[in-house]
C-alpha positions as CSV (number, residue, x, y, z in Angstrom):
1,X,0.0,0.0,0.0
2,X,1.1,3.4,-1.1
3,X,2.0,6.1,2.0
4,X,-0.5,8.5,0.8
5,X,-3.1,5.7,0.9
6,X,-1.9,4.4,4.2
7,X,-2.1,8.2,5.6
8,X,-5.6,9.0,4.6
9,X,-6.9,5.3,5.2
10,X,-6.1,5.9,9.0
11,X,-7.8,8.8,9.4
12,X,-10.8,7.7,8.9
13,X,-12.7,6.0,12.3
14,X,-15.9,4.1,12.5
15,X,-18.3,6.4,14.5
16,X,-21.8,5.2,16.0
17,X,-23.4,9.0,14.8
18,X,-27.3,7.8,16.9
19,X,-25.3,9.2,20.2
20,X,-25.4,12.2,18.2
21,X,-29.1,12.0,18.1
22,X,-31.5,13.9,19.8
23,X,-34.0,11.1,21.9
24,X,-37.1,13.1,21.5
25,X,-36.8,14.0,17.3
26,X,-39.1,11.2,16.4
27,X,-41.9,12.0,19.0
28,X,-44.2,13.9,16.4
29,X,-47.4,12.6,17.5
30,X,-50.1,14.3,20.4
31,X,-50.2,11.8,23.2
32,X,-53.6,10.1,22.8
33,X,-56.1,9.9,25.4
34,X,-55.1,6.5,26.7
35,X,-51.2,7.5,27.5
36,X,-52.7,10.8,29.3
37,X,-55.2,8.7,31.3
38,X,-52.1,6.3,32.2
39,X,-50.1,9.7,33.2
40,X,-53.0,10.8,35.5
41,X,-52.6,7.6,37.3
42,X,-49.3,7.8,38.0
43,X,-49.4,11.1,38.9
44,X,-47.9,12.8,36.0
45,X,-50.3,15.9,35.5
46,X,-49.6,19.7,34.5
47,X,-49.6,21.5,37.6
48,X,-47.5,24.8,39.0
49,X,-46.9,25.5,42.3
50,X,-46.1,28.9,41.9
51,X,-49.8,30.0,41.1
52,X,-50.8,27.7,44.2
53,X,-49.0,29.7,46.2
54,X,-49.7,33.0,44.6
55,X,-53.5,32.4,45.0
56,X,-53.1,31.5,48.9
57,X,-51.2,34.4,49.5
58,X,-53.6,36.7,47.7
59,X,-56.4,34.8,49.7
60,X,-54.3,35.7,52.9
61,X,-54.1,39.1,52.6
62,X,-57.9,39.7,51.4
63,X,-59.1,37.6,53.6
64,X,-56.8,39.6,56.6
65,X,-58.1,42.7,55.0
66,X,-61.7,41.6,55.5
67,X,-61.3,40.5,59.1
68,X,-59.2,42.8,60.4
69,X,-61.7,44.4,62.4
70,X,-62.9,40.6,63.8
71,X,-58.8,40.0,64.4
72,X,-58.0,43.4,65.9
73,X,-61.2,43.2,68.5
74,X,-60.1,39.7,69.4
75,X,-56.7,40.3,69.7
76,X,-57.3,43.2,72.6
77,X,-60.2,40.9,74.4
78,X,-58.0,38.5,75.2
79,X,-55.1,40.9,75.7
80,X,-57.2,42.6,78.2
81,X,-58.7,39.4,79.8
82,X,-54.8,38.3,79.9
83,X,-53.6,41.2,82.0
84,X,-56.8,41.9,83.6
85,X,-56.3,38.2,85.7
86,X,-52.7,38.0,85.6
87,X,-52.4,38.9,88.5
88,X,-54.3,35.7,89.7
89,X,-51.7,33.4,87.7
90,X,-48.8,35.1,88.5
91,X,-49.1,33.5,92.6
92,X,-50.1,30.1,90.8
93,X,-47.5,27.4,88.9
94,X,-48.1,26.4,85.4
95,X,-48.5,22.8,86.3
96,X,-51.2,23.2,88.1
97,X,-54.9,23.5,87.2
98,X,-55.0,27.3,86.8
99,X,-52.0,27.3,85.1
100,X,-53.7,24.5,82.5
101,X,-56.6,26.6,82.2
102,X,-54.3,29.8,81.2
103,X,-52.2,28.0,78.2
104,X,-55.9,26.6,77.5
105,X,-57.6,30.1,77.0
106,X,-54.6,31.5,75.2
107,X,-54.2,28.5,72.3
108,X,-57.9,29.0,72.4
109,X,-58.3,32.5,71.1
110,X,-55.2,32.3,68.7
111,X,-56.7,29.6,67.4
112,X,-60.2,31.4,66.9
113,X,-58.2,34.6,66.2
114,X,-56.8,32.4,63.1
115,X,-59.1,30.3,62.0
116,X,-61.1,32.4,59.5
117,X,-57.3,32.6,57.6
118,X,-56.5,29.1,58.1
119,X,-60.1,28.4,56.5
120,X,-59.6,30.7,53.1
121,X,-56.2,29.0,53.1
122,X,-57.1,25.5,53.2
123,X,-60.3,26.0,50.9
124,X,-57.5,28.0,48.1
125,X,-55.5,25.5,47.7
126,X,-58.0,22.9,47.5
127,X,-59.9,25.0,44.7
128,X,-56.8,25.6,42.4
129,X,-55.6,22.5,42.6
130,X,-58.7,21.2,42.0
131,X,-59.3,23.8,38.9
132,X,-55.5,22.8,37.3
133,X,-55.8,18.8,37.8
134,X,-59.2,18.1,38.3
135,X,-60.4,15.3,40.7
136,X,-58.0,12.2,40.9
137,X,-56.7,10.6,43.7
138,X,-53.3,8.6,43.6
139,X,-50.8,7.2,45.8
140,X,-48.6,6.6,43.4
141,X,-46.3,9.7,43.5
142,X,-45.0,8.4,46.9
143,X,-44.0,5.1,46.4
144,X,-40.5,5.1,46.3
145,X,-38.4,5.0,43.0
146,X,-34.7,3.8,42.4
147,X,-34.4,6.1,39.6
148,X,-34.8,9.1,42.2
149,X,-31.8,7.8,43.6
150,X,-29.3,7.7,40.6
151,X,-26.8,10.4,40.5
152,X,-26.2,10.8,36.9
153,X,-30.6,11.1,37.0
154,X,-29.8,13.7,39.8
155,X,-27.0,15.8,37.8
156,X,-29.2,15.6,34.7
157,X,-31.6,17.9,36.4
158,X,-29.7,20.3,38.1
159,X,-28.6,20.8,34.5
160,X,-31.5,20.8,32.7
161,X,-33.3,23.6,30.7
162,X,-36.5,23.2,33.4
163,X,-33.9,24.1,36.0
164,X,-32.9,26.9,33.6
165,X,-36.3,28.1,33.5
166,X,-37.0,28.1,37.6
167,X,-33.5,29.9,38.0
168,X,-34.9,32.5,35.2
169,X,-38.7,32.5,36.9
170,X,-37.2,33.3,40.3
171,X,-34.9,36.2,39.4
172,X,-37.7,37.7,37.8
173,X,-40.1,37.1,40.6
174,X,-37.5,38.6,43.3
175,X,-36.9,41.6,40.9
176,X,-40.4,42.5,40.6
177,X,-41.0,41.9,44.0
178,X,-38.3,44.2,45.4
179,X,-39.4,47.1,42.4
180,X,-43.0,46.7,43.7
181,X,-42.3,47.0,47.6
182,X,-39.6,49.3,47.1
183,X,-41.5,52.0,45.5
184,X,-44.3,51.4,47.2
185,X,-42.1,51.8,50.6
186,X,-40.1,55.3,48.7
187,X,-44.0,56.6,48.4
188,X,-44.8,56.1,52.2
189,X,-41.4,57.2,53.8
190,X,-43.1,60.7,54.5
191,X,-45.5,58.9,56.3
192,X,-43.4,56.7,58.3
193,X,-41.3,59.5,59.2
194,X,-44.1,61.9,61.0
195,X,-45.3,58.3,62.7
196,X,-44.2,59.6,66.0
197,X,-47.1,62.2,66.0
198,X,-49.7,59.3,65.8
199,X,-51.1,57.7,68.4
200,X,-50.8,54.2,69.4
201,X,-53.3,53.1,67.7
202,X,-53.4,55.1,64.3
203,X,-50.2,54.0,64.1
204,X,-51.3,50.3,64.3
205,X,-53.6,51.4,61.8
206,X,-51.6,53.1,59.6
207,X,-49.0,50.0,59.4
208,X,-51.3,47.1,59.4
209,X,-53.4,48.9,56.1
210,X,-49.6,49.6,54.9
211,X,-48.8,46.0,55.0
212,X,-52.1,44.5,53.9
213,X,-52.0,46.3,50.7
214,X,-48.7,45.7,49.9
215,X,-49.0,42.1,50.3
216,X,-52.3,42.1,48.3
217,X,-49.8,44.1,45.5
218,X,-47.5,41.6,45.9
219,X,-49.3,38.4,45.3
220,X,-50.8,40.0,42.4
221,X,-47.5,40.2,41.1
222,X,-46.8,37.0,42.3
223,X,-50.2,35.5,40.5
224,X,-48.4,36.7,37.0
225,X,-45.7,34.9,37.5
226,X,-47.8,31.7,38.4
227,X,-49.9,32.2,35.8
228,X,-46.9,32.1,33.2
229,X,-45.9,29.0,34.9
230,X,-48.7,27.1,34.4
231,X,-48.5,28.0,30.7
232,X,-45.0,26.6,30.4
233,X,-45.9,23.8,32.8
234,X,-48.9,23.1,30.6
235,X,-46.4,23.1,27.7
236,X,-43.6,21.1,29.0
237,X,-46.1,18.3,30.0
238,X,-47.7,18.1,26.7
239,X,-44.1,17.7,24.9
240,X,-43.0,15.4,27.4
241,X,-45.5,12.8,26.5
242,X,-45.1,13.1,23.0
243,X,-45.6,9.6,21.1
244,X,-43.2,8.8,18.1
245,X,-45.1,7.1,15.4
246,X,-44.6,3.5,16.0
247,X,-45.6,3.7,19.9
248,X,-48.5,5.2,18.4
249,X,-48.8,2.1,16.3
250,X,-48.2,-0.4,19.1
251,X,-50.8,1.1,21.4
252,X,-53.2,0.6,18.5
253,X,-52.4,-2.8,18.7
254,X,-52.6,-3.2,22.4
255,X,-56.1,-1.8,22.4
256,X,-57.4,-3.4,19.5
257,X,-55.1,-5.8,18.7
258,X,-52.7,-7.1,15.6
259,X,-54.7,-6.3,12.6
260,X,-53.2,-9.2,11.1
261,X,-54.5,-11.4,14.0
262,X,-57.5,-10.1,13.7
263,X,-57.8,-10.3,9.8
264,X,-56.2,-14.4,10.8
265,X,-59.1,-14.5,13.3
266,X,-62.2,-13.4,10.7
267,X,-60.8,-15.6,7.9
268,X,-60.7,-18.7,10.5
269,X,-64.6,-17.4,11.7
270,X,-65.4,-17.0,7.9
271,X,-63.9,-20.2,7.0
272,X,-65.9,-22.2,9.6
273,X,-69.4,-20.2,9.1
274,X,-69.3,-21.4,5.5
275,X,-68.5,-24.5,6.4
276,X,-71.1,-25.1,8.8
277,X,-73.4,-23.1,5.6
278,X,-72.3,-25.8,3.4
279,X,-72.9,-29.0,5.7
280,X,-77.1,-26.9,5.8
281,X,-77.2,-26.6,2.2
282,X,-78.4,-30.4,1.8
283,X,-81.2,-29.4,3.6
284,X,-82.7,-26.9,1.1
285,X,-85.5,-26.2,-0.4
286,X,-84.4,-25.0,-3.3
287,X,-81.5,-22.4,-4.3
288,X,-82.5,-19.3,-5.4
289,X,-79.7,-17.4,-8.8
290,X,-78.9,-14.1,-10.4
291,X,-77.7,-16.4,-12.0
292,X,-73.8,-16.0,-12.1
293,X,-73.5,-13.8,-9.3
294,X,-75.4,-14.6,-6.3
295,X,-76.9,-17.9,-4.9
296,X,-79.3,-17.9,-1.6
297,X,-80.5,-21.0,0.1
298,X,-83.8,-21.3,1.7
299,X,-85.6,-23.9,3.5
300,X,-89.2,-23.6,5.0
301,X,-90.4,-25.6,8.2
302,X,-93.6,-24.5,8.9
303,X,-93.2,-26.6,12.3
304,X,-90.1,-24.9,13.3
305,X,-90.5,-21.1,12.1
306,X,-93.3,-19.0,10.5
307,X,-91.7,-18.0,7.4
308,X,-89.0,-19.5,5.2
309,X,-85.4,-19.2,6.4
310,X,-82.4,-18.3,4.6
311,X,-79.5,-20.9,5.6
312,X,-76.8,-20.3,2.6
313,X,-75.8,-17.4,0.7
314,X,-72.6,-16.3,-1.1
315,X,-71.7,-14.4,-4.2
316,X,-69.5,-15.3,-7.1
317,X,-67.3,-17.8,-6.5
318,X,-68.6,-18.8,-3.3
319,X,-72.2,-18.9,-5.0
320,X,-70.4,-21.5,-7.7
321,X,-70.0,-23.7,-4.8
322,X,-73.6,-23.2,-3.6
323,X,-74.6,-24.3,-6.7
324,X,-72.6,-27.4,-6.9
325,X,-73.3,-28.3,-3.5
326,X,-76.9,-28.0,-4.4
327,X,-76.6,-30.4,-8.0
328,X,-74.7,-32.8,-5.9
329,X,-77.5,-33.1,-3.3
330,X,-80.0,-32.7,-5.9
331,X,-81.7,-29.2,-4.3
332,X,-83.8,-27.3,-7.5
333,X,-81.8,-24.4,-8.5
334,X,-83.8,-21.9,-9.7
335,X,-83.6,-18.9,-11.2
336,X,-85.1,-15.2,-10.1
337,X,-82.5,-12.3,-10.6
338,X,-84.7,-9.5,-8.4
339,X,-85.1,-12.0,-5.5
340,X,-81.4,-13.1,-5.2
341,X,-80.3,-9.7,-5.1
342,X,-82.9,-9.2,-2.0
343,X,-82.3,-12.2,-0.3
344,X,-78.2,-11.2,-0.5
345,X,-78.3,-8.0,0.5
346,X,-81.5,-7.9,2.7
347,X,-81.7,-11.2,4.9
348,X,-78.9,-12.5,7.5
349,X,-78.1,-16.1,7.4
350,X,-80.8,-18.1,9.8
351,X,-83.3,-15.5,9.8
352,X,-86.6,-15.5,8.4
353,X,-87.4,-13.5,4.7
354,X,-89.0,-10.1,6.0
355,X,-92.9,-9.5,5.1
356,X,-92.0,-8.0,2.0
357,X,-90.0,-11.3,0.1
358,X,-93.0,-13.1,1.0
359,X,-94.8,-13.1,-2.1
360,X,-92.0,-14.0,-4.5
361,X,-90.5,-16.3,-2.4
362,X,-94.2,-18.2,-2.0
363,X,-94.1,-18.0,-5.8
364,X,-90.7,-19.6,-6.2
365,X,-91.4,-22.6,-3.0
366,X,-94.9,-23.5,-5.0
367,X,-93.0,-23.8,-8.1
368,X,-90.8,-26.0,-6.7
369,X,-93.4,-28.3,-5.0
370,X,-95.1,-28.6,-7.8
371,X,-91.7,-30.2,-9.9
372,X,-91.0,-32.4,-7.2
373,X,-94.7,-33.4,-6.5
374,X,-96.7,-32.8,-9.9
375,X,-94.1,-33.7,-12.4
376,X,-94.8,-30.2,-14.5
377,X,-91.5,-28.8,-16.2
């Protein structure tokens, strides 16, 4: 071998080019509703957390702002009722009865005092969870995984565009936080500063309405910023279960089954309903033509049905072998073009002729009768 043939042979090296692939290019298909229903089960559903927890916190402060005045009269009650009888616990120990009964009063109002929050909490979250993942109960979620455990797993999501997006989601949410409550704070710093000529209690007021509508500003700010999340979470879950075209395929067939089984399993039915058609056909009355194209069978019992039944049919070739069955068994073939066509189209094997065939099939069954019994041609 030549050196300039040696040089360039050795350059070139075998290289496996799917690791250069991207995994998901082949998912083009929507995730049908059977692989979405399978994703609910596990768990799997497009939810953020972020507009959770900006509707509670908008739900806090409103609701604070609404009972305020409820909050703020039983907040002095018991402070009053506390200081009013203190006096009486002071000379007592806290182990004792009286001292039971003072812890008791006191976790009793704040929990009164809190309730009506705790309330609009609980019945906020319920709601938009309910609203973003409608009604479906799992377990699955917690059972344990040993994927959760596997580091490389672990470092592919710390480096992953989701954790791109949060980092990206939270810098804006911080920013527009501080802008908000800063300005809001710049506006008021007058006011703060000429706090010292209120009293007590306008002061109270002054800085609980302060705070309450800053926090209602807040969450607002806070519920654009879940509501963008919920459209990218909405997003990422639908691309995450896309289907490529051949799991679309095999899901077909898991549902429904191979078609070619299938088609295996209507031959086999076909093949034995015409055999069990041709083992009847003996047993005809006679065998009605088009001539070439259709052949119907029909036997009447007036013992065993009211009208004559149809126990054979088949069209072209398999109406060939109706009629050679019949000659073989010596069943009258006769011909009647309109009536075939009927009986084919119109009448199920074993059922009865419908009210309308009556007529010309009566003609046909006498003319028969009267070959085999009156001898007429």
């Amino acid at each position: 071998m030549e050196w300039d043939e040696l040089k360039y042979s050795s350059c070139f090296v075998p290289m496996q080019l799917q690791f250069f692939a991207d995994e998901g290019a082949d998912k083009t298909e929507e995730a049908t509703p059977k692989k979405l229903d399978d994703a609910r089960k596990e768990g799997q559903v497009a939810r953020s957390m972020e507009l959770s927890t900006a509707f509670m916190l908008l739900a806090f402060f409103v609701a604070v702002k609404v009972f305020v005045g409820f909050i703020g009269n039983r907040f002095l009650g018991s402070f009053t009722k506390t200081y009013q009888t203190i006096d009486v616990y002071a000379v007592d120990e806290f182990g004792s009865a009286m001292g039971g009964a003072f812890m008791r009063d006191g976790l009793l109002d704040i929990l009164i005092i809190c309730l009506p929050l705790f309330a609009v909490a609980v019945v906020v979250a319920f709601g938009v969870t309910i609203a973003q993942v409608k009604w479906q109960v799992t377990s699955k979620p917690l059972q344990p995984k040993l994927s959760k455990f596997n580091p490389i797993n672990g470092f592919k999501r710390i480096f992953s565009k989701d954790k791109l997006f949060e980092l990206i989601k939270d810098v804006v949410k911080i920013a527009l936080i501080f802008y908000v409550a800063y300005s809001d704070l710049a506006e008021a710093a007058g006011a703060v500063v000429a706090l010292y000529d209120f009293s007590l209690e306008q002061a109270i007021l002054y800085v609980g309405d302060f705070v309450i509508d800053l926090g209602i500003k807040l969450s607002a700010i806070y519920l654009i910023v879940g509501f963008a999340d919920y459209i990218y979470q909405k997003l990422k879950f639908k691309k995450d279960l896309m289907m490529s075209k051949q799991e679309v395929k095999d899901e077909y067939k898991q549902q429904e089954g191979d078609p070619q089984v299938k088609g295996k399993i209507k031959s086999k039915m076909r093949e034995v309903s015409q055999r069990r058609m041709m083992q009847k056909l003996p047993e005809a009355d006679v065998v009605i033509t088009n001539p070439t194209h259709f052949a119907c069978a029909i036997k009447y019992d007036k013992e065993v049905s009211e009208a004559p039944v149809l126990i054979a049919k088949g069209a072209d070739y398999l109406a060939q072998k109706i009629k050679e069955v019949a000659k073989e068994n010596d069943v009258p073939i006769v011909e009647n073009k309109p009536l075939a066509r009927m009986l084919y189209y119109n009448v199920d094997l074993d059922s009865e002729i419908p009210r309308e065939l009556y007529q010309m099939t009566a003609e046909v069954l006498a003319y028969v009768y009267k070959l085999k019994h009156g001898g007429a041609a």
